[in-house]
Backbone bond lengths (Angstrom), bond angles and torsions (degrees), N, CA, C in turn:
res aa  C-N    CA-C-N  psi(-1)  N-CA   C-N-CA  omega(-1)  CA-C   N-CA-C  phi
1 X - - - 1.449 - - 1.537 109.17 -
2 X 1.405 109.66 122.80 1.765 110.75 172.41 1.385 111.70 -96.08
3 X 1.474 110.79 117.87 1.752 116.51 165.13 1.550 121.37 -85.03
4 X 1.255 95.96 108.43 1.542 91.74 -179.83 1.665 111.37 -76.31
5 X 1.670 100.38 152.48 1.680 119.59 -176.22 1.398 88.19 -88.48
6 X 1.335 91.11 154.96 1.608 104.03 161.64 1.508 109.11 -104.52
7 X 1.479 99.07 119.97 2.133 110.39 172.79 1.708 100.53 -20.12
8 X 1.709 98.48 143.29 1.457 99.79 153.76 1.713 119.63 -79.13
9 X 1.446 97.32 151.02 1.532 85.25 176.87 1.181 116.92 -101.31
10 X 1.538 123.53 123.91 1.524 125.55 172.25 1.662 103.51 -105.53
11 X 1.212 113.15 150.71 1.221 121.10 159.89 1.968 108.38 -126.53
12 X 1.199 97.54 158.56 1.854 108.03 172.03 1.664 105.76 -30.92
13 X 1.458 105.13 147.20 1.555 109.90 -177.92 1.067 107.24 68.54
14 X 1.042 153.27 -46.83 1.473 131.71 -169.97 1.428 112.18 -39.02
15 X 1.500 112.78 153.63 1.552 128.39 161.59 0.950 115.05 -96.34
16 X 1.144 120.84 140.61 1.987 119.16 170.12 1.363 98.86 -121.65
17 X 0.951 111.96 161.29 1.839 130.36 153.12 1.488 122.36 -108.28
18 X 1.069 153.33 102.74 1.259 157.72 -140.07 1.604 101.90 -119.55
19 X 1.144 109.32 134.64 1.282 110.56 -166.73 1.501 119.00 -76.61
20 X 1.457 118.28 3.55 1.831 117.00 168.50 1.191 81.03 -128.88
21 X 1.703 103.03 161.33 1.294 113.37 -170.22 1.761 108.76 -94.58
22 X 1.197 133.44 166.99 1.368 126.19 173.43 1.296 95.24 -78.07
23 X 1.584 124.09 178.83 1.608 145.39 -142.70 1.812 80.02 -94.11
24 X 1.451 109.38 -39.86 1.761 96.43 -165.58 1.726 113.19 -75.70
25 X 1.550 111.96 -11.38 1.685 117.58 174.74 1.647 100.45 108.89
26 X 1.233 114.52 11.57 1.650 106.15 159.19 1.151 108.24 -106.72
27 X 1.680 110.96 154.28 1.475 131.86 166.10 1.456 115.38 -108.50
28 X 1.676 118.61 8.64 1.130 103.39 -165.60 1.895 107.39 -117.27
29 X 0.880 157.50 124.18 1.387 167.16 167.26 1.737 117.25 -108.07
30 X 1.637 108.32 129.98 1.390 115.76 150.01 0.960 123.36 -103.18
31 X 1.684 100.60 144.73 1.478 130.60 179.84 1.384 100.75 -53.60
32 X 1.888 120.03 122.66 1.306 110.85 160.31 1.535 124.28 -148.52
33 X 1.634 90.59 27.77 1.938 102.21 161.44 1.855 86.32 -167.73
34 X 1.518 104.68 143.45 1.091 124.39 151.11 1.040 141.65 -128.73
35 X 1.630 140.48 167.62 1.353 137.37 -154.71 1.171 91.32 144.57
36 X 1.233 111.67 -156.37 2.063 129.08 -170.14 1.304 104.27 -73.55
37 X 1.444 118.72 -29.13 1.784 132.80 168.91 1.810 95.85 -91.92
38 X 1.576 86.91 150.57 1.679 85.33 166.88 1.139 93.09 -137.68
39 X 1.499 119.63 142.03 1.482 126.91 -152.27 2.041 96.32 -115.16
40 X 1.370 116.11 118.33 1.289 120.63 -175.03 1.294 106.82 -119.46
41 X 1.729 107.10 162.89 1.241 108.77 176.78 1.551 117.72 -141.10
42 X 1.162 140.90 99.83 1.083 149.50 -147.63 1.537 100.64 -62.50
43 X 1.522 128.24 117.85 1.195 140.63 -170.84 1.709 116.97 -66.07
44 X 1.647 102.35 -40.94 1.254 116.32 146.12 1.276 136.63 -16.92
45 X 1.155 108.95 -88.42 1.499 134.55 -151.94 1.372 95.83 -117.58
46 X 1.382 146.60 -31.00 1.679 144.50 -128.09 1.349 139.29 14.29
47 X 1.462 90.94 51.26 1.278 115.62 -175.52 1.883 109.37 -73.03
48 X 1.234 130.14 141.59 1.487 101.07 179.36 1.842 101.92 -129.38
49 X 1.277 98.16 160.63 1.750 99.98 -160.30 1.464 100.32 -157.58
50 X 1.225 124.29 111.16 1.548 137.34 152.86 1.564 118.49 -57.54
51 X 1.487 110.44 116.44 1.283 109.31 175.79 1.876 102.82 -117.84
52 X 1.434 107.36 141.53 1.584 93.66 163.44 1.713 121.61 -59.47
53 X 1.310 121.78 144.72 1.130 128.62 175.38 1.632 116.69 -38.35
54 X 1.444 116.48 -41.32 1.230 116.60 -170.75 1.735 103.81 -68.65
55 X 0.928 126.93 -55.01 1.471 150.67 166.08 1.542 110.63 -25.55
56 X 1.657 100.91 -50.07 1.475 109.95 -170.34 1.327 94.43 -62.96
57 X 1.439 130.87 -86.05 1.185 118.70 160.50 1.341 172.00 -12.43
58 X 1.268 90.02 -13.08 1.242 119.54 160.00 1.735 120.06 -105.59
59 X 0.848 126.37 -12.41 1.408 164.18 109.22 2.002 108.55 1.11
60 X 1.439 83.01 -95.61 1.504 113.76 -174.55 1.636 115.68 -13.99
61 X 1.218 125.31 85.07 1.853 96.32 149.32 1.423 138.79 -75.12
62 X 1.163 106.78 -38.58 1.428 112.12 170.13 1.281 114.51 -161.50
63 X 1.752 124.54 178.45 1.410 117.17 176.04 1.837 96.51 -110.18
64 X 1.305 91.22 132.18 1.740 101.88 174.38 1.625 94.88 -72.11
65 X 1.310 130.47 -69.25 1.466 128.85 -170.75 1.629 118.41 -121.39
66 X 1.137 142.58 163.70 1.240 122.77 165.84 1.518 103.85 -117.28
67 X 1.133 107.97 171.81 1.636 112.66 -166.50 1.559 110.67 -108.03
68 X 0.944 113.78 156.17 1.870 131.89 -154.30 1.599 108.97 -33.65
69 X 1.590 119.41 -26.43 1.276 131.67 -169.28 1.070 113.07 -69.96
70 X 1.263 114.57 -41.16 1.526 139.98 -170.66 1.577 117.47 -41.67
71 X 1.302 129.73 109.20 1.436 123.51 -176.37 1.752 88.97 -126.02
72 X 1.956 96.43 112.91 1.469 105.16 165.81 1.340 123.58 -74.24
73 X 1.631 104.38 143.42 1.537 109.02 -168.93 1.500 125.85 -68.29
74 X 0.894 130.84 114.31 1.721 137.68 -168.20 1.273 95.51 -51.06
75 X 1.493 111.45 127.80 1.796 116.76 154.61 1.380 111.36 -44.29
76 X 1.231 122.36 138.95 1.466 140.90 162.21 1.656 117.63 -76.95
77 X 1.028 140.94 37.49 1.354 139.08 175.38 1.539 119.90 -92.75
């Protein structure tokens, strides 16, 4: 039986941290096109690089910030 994940959600602006570093010594990139590509830009250097979504994610360590869209999920208690 295959369980499907549900996509992460990025919206514009976000920061990520990516778990190898780019060639210039940053790990950190904003989100600045989305779709099936997610279009990044190395905060570093401003280098910019399309990764497929699946990729990004696999990718991903964490989000340093999220960007203006972003509505955090209410505790359930």
């Amino acid at each position: 039986m295959v369980t499907l994940k549900e996509p992460v959600p990025f919206f514009l602006d976000d920061v990520v941290r990516l778990r190898k570093p780019h060639p210039c010594g940053g790990y950190e990139w904003t989100v600045v096109r989305l779709g099936a590509d997610i279009g990044l830009v190395c905060t570093t250097c401003g280098r910019r690089v399309l990764l497929p979504r699946r990729e990004l994610e696999r990718r991903l360590k964490t989000f340093v910030s999220r960007g203006p869209e972003y509505v955090a999920p209410e505790d359930a208690q």
